[in-house]
PDB file of N, CA, C and O in Angstrom:
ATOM      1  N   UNK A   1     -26.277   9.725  12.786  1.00  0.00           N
ATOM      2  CA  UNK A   1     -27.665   9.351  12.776  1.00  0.00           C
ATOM      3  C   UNK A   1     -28.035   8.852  14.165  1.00  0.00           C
ATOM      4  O   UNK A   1     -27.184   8.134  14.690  1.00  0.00           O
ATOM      5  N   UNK A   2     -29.020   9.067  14.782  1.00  0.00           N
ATOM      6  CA  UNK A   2     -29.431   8.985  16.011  1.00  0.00           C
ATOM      7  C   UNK A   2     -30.778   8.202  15.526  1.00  0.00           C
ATOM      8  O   UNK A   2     -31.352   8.319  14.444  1.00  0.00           O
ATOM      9  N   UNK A   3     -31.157   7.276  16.757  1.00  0.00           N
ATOM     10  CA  UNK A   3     -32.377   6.489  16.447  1.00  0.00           C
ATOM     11  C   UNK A   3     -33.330   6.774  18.222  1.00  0.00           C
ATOM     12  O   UNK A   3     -33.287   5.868  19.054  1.00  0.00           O
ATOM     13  N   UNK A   4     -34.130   8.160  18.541  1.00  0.00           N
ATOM     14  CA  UNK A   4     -34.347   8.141  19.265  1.00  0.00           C
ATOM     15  C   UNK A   4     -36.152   7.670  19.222  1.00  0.00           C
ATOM     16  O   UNK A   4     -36.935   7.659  18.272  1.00  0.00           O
ATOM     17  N   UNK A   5     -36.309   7.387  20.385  1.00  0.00           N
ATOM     18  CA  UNK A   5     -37.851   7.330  21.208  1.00  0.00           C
ATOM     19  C   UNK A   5     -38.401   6.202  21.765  1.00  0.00           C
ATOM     20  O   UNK A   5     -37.612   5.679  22.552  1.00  0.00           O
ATOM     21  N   UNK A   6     -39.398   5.651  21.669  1.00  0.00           N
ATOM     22  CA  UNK A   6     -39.864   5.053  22.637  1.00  0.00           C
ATOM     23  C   UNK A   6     -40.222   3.802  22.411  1.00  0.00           C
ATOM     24  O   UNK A   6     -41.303   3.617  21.852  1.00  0.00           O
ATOM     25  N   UNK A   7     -39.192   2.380  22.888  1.00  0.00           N
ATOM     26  CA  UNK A   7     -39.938   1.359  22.445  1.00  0.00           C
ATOM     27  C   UNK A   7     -41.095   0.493  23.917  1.00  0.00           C
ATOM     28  O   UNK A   7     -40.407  -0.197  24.670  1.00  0.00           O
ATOM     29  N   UNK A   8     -41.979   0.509  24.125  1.00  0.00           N
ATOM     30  CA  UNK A   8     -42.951   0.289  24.761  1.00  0.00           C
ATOM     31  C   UNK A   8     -43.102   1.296  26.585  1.00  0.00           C
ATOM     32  O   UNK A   8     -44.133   1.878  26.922  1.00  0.00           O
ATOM     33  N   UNK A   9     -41.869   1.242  27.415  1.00  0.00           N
ATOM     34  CA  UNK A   9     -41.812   1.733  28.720  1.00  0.00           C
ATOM     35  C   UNK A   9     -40.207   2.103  28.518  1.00  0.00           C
ATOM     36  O   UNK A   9     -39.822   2.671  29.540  1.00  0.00           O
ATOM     37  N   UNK A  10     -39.377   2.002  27.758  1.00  0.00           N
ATOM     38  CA  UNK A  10     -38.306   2.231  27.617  1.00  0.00           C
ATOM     39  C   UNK A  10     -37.722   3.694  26.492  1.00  0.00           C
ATOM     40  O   UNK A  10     -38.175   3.629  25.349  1.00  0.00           O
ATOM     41  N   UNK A  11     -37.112   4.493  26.689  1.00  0.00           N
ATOM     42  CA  UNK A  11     -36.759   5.327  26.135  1.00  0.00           C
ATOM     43  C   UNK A  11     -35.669   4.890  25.236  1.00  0.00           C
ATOM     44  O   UNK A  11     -34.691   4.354  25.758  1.00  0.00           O
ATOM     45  N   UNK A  12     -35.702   5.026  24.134  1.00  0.00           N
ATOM     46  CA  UNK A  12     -34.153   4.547  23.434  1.00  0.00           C
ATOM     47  C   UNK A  12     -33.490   5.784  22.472  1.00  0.00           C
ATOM     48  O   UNK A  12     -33.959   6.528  21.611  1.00  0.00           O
ATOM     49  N   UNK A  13     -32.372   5.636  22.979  1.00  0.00           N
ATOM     50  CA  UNK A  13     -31.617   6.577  22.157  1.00  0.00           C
ATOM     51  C   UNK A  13     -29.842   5.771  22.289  1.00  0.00           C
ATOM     52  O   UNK A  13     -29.092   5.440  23.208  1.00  0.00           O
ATOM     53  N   UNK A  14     -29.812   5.737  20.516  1.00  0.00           N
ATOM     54  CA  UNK A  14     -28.636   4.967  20.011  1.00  0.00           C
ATOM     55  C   UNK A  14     -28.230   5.425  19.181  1.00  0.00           C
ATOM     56  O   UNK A  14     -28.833   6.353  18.641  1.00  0.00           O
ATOM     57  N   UNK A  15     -26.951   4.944  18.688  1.00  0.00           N
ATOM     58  CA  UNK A  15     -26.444   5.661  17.364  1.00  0.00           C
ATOM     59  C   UNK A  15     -26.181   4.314  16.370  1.00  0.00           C
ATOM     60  O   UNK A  15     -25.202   3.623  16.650  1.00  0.00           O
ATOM     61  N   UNK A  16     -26.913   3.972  15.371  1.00  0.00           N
ATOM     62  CA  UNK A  16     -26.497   2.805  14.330  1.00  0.00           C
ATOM     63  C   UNK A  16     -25.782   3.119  13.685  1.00  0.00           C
ATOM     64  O   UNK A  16     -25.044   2.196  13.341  1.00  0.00           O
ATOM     65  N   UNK A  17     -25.482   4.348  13.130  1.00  0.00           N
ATOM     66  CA  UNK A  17     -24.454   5.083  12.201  1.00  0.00           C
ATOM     67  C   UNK A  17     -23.671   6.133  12.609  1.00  0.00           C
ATOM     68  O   UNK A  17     -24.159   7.216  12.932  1.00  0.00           O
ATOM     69  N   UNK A  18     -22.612   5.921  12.620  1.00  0.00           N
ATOM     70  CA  UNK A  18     -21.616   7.374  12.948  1.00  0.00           C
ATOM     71  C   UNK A  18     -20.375   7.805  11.865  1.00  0.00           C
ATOM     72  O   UNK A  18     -19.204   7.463  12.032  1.00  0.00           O
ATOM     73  N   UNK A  19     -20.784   8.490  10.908  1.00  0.00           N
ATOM     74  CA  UNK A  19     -19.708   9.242  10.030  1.00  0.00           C
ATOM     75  C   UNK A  19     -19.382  10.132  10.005  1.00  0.00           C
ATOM     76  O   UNK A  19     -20.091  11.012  10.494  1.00  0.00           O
ATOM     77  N   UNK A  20     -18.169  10.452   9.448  1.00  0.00           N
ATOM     78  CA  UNK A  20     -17.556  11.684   9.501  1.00  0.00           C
ATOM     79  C   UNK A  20     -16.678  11.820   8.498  1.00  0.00           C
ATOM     80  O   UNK A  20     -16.015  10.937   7.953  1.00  0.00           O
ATOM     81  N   UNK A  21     -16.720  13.583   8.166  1.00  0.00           N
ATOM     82  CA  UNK A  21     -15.969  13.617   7.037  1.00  0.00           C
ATOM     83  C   UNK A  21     -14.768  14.137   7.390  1.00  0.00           C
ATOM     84  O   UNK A  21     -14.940  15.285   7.799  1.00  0.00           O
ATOM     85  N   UNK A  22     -13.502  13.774   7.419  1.00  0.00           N
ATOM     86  CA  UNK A  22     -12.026  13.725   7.358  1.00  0.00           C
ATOM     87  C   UNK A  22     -10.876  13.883   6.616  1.00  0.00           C
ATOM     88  O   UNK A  22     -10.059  12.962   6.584  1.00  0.00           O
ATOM     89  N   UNK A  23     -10.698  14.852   6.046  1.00  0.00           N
ATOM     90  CA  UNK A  23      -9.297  15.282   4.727  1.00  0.00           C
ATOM     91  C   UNK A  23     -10.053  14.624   3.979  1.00  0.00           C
ATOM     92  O   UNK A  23      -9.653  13.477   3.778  1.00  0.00           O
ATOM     93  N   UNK A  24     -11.461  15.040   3.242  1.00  0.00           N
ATOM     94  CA  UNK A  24     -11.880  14.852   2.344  1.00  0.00           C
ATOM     95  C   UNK A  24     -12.109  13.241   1.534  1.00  0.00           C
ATOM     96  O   UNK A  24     -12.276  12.721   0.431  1.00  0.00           O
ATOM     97  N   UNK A  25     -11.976  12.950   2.959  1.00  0.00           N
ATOM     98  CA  UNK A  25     -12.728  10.863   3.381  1.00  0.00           C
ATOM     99  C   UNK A  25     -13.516  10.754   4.178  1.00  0.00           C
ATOM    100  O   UNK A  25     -13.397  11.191   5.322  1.00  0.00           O
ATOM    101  N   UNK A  26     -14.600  10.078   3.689  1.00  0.00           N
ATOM    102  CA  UNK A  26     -16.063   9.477   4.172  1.00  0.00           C
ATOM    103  C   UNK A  26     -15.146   8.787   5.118  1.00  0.00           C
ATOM    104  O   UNK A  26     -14.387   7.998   4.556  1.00  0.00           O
ATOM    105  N   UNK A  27     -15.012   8.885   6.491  1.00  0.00           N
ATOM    106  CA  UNK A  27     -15.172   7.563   7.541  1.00  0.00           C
ATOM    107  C   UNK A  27     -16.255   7.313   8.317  1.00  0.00           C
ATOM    108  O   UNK A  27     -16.994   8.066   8.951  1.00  0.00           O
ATOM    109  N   UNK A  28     -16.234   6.047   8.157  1.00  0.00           N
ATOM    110  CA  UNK A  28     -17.577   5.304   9.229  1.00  0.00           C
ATOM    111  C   UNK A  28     -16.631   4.530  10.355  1.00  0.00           C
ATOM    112  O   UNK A  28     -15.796   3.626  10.385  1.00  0.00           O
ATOM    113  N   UNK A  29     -17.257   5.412  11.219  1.00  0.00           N
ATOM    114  CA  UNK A  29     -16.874   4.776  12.929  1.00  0.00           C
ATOM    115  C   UNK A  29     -17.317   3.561  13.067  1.00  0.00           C
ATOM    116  O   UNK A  29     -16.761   2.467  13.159  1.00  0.00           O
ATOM    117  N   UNK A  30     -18.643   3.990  13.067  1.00  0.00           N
ATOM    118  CA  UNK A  30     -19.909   2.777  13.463  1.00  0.00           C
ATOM    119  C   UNK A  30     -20.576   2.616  12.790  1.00  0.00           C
ATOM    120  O   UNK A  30     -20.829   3.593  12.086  1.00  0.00           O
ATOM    121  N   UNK A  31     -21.340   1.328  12.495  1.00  0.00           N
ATOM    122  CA  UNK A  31     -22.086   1.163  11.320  1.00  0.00           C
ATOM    123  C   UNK A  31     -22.709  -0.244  11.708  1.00  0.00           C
ATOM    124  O   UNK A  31     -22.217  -1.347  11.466  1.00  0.00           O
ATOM    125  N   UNK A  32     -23.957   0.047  12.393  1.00  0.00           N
ATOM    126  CA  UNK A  32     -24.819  -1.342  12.633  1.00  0.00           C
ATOM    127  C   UNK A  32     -25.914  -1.515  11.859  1.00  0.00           C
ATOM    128  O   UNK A  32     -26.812  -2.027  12.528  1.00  0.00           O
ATOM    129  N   UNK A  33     -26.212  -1.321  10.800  1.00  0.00           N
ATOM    130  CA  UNK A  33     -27.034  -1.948   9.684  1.00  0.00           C
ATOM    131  C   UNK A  33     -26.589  -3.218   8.820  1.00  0.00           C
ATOM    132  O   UNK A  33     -25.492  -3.399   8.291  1.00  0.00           O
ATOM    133  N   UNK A  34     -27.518  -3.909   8.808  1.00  0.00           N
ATOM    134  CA  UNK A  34     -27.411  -4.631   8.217  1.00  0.00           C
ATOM    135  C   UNK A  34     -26.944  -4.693   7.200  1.00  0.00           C
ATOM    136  O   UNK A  34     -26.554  -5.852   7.057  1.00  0.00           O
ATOM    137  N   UNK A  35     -26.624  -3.825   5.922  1.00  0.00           N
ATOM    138  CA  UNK A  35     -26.221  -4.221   4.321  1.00  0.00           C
ATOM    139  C   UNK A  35     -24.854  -3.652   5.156  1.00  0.00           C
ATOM    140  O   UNK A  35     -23.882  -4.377   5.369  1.00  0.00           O
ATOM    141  N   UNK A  36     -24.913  -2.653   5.464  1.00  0.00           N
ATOM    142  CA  UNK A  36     -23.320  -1.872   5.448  1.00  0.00           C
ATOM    143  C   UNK A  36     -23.752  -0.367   4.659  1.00  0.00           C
ATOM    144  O   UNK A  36     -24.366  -0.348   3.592  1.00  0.00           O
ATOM    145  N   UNK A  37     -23.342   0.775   5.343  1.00  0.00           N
ATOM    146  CA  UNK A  37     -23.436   2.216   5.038  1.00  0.00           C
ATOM    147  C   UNK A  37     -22.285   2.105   4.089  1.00  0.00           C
ATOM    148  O   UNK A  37     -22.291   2.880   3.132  1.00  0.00           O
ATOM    149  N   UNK A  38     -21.473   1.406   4.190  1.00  0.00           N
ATOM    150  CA  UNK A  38     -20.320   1.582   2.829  1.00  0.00           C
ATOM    151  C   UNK A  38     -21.015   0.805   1.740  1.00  0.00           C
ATOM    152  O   UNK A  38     -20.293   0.847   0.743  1.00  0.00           O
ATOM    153  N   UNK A  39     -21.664   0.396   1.604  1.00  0.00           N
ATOM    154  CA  UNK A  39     -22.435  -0.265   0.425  1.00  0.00           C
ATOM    155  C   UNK A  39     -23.361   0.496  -0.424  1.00  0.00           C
ATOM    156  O   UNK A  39     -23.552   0.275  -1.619  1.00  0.00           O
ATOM    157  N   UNK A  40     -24.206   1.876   0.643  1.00  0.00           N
ATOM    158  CA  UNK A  40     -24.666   2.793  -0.208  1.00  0.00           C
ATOM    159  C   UNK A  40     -24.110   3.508  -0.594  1.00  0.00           C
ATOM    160  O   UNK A  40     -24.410   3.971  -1.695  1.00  0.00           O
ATOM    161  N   UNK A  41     -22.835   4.042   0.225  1.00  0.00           N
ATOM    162  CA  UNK A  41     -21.593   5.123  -0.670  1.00  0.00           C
ATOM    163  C   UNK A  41     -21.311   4.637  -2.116  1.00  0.00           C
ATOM    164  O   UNK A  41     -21.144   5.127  -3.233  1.00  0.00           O
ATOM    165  N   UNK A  42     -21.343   3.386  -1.502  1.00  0.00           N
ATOM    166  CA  UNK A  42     -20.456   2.775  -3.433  1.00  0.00           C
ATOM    167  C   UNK A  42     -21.601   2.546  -4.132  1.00  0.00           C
ATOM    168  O   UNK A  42     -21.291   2.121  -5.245  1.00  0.00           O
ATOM    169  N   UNK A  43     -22.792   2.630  -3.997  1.00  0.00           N
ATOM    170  CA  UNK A  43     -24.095   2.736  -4.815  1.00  0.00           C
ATOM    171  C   UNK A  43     -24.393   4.303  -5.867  1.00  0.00           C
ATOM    172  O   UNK A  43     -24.708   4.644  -7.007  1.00  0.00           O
ATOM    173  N   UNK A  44     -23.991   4.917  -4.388  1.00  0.00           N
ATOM    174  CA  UNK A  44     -24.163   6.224  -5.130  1.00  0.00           C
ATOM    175  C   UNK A  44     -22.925   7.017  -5.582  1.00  0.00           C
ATOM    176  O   UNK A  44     -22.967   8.225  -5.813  1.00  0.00           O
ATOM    177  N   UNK A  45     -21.980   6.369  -5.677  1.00  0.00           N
ATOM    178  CA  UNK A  45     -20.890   6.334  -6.664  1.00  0.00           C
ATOM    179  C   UNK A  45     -19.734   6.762  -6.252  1.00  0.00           C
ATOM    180  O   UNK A  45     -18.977   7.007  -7.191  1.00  0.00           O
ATOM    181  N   UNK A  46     -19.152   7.012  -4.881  1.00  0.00           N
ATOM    182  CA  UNK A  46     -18.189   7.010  -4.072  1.00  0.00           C
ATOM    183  C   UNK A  46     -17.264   5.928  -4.283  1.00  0.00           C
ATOM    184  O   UNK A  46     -17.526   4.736  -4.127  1.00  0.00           O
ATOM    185  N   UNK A  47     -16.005   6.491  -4.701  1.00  0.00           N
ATOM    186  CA  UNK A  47     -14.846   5.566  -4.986  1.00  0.00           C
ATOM    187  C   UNK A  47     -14.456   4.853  -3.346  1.00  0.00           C
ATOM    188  O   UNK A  47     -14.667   5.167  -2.175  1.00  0.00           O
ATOM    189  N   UNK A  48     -14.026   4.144  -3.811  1.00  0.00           N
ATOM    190  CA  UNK A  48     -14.127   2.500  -2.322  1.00  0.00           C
ATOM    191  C   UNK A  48     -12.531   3.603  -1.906  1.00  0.00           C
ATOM    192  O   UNK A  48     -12.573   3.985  -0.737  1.00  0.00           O
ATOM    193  N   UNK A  49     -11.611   3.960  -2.471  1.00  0.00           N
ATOM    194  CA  UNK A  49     -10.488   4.921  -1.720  1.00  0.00           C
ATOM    195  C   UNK A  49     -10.756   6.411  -0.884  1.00  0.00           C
ATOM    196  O   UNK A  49      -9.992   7.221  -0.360  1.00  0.00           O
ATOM    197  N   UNK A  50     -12.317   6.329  -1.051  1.00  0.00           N
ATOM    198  CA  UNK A  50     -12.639   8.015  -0.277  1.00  0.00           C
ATOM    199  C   UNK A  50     -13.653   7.351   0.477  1.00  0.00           C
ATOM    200  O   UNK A  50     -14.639   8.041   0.737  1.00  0.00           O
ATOM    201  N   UNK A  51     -13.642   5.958   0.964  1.00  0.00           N
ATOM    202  CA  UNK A  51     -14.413   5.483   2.508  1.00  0.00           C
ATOM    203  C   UNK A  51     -12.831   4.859   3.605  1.00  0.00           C
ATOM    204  O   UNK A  51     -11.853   4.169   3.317  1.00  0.00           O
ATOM    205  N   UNK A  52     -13.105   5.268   4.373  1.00  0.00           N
ATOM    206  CA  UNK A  52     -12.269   4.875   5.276  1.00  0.00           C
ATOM    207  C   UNK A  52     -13.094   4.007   6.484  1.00  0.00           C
ATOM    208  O   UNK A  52     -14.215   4.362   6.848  1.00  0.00           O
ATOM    209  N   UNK A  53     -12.431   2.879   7.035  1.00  0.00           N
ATOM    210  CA  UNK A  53     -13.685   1.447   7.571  1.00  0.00           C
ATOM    211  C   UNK A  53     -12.897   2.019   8.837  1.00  0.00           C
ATOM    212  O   UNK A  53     -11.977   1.320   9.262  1.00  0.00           O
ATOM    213  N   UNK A  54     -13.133   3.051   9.384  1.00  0.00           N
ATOM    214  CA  UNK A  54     -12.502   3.412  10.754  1.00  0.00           C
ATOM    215  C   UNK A  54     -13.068   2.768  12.069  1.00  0.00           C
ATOM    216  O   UNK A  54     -12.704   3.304  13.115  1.00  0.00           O
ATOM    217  N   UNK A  55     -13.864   1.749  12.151  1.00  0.00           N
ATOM    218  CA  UNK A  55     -14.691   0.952  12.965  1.00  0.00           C
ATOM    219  C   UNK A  55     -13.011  -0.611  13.033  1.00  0.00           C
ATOM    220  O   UNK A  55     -12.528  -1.335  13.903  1.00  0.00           O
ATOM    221  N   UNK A  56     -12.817  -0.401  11.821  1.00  0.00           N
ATOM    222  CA  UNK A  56     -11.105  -1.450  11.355  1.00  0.00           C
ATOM    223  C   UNK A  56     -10.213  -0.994  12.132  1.00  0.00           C
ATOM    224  O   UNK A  56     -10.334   0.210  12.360  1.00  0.00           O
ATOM    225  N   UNK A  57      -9.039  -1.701  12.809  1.00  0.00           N
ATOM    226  CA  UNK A  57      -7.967  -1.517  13.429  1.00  0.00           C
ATOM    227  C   UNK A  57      -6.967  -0.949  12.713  1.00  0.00           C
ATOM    228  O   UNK A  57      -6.142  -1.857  12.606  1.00  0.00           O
ATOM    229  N   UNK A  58      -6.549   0.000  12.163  1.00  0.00           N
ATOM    230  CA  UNK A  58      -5.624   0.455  11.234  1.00  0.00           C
ATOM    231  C   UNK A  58      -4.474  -0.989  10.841  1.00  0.00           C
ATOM    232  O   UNK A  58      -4.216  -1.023   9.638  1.00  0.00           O
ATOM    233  N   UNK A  59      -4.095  -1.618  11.303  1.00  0.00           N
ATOM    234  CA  UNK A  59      -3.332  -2.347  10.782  1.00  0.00           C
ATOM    235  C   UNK A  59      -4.017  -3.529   9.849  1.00  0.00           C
ATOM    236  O   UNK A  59      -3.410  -4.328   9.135  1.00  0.00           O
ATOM    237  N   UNK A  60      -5.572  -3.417  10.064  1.00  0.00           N
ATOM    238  CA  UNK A  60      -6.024  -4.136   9.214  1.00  0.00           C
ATOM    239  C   UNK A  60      -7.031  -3.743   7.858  1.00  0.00           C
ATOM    240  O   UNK A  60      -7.765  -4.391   7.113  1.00  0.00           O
ATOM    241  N   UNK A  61      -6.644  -2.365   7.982  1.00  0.00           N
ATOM    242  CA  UNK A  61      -7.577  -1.640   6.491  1.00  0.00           C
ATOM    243  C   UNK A  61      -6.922  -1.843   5.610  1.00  0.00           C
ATOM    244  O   UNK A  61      -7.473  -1.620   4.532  1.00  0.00           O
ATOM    245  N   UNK A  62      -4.965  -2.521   5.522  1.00  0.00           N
ATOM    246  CA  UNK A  62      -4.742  -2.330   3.999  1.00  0.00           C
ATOM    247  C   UNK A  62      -5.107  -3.494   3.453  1.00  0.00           C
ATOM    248  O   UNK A  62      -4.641  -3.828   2.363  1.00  0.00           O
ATOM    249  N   UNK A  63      -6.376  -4.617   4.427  1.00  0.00           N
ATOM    250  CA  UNK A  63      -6.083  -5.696   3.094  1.00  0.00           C
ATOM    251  C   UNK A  63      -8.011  -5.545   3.362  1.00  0.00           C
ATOM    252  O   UNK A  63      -8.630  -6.586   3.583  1.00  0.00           O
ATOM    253  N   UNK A  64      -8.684  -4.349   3.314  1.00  0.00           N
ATOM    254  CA  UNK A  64      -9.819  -4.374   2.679  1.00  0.00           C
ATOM    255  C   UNK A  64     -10.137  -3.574   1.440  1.00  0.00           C
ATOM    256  O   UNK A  64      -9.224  -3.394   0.635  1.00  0.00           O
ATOM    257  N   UNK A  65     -10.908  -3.251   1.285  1.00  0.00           N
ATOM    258  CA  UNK A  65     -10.824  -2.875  -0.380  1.00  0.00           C
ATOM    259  C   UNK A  65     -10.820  -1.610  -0.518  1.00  0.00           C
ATOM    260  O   UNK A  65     -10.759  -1.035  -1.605  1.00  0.00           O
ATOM    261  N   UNK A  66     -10.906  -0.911   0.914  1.00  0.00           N
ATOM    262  CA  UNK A  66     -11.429   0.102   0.970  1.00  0.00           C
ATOM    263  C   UNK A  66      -9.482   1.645   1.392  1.00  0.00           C
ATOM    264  O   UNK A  66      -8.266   1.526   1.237  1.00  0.00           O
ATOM    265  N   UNK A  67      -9.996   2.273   1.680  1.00  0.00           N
ATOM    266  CA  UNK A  67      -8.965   3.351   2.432  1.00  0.00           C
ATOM    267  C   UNK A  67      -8.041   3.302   3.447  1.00  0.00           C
ATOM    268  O   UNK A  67      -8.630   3.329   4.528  1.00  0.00           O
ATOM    269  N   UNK A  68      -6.850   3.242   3.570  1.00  0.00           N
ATOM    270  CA  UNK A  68      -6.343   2.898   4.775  1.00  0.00           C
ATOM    271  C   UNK A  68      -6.110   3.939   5.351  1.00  0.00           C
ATOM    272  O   UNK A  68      -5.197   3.616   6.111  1.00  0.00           O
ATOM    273  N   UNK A  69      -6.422   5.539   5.599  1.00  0.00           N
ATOM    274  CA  UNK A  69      -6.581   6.624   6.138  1.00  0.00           C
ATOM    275  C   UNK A  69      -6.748   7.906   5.482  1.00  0.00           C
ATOM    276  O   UNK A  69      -6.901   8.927   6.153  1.00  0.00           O
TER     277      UNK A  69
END
C-alpha cells in the first residue's frame, strides 16, 4: 500500500503497509497503522498461524501469538 500526494508544498510518498504473501503466509514487513493490519486478518478470519510479524526479529516470533515463519 502506498500513500502518495500532496500534503501542502511537499510531495509525499510512503509505505504504511507492506505485505507479502510467502509459502502460503500472510507476512507483514511493515505495518504503521494504528490498530495493526494483523488485527484485520484475524477479523476477517485468518488463523493467527498463517500471519507471520516479519517486522519481529525471528528469535522473537515464537513467544507472539502469531507464526514463527
Amino acid at each position: 500500500m502506498l500513500d502518495i500526494g500532496w500534503n501542502d508544498d511537499q510531495y509525499l510518498h510512503t509505505t504504511p503497509i507492506h505485505v507479502d504473501l510467502i509459502d502460503n503466509k500472510i507476512w507483514i514487513q511493515y505495518d504503521d497503522t494504528e490498530e495493526g493490519i494483523a488485527n484485520d486478518f484475524i477479523a476477517a478470519g485468518v488463523p493467527t498461524q498463517d500471519i507471520v510479524l516479519g517486522f519481529r526479529h525471528p528469535k522473537i516470533r515464537q513467544y507472539t501469538n502469531f507464526a514463527v515463519s
